[in-house]
N, C-alpha and C positions, 0 to 999 in steps of 0.2 A: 504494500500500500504506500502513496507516495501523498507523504502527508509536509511534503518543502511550500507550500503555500499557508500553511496554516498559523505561523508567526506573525506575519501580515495580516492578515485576519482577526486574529485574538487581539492584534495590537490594537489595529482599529473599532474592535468593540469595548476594549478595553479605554482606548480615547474617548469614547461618545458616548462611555457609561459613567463618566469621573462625581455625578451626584446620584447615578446610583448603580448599585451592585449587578453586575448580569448573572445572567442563570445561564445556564447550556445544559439543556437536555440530551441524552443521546439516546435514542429508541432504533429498531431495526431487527431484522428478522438471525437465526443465531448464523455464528459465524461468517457476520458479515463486516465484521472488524470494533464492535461496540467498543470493548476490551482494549485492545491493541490504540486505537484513537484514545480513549479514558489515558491510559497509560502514557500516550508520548504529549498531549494536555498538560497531564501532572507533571512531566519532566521540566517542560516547557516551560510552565507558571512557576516552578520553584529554582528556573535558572535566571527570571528575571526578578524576582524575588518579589513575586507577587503567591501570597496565600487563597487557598480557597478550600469548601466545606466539600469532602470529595465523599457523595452517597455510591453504594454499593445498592441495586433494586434488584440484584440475579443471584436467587436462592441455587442454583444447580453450580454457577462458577466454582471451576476447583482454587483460580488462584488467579487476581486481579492486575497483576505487575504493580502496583500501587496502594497504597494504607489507606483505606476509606477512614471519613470520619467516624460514618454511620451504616451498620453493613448486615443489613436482612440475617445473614448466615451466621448473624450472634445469637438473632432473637427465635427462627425458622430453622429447624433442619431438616435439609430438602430430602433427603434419604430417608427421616422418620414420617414423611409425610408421606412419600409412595407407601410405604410400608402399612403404616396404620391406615388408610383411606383405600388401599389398595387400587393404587394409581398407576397409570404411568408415567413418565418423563413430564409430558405437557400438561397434562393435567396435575399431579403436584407444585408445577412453575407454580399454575392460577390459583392453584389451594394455596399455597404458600403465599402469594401476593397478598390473596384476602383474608388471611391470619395477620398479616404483619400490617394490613389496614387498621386491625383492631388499636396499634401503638402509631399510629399516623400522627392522633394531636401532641402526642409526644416530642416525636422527632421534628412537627414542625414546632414548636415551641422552641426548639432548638436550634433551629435554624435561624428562627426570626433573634433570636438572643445568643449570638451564637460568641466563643472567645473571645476574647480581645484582639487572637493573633489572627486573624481571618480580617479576610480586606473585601 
């Protein structure tokens, strides 16, 4: 994946966000590089020394390349959830999504109030 344009990019939202904070969602069907983008993002913000709240939404990920703040697979475990619902793969994701709904006002509460060291 050729992600050389996306410094450029970040810069400039990163310019035209300076009163307020961006979000970036990344959504997408699996192994379509969610992960791999998330991960070179985070390299990326922490080489310009810019912080950010890094959520984890994918209960089935075995390993992020990056330390989420906030990361489904603390609160969901996606293997207990095939198991016990007798699931499979995709239907545990959506079971597991709508378990960790139950802790949503949570985490945004968290978000909205979020450390000091976050920009």
């Amino acid at each position: 994946m050729d992600f050389s344009a996306m410094p450029k990019k970040i810069n400039k939202v990163l310019a035209e966000s300076r009163s307020t904070k961006p979000i970036i969602i990344v959504l997408g069907m699996a192994g379509s590089g969610k992960t791999t983008f998330v991960k070179v993002l985070c390299k990326y913000l922490q080489s310009i020394k810019k912080k950010a709240i890094m959520i984890n939404l994918d209960p089935a990920v075995i390993e992020t390349g990056y330390t989420p703040d906030f990361d489904i697979r603390e609160s969901v475990k996606y293997k207990d959830v095939m198991r016990d619902y007798k699931l499979g793969p995709n239907g545990a994701i959506m079971t597991s999504l709508n378990i960790y709904c139950t802790h949503l006002s949570s985490l945004i509460d968290k978000i909205k109030n979020p450390a000091s060291d976050h920009e």
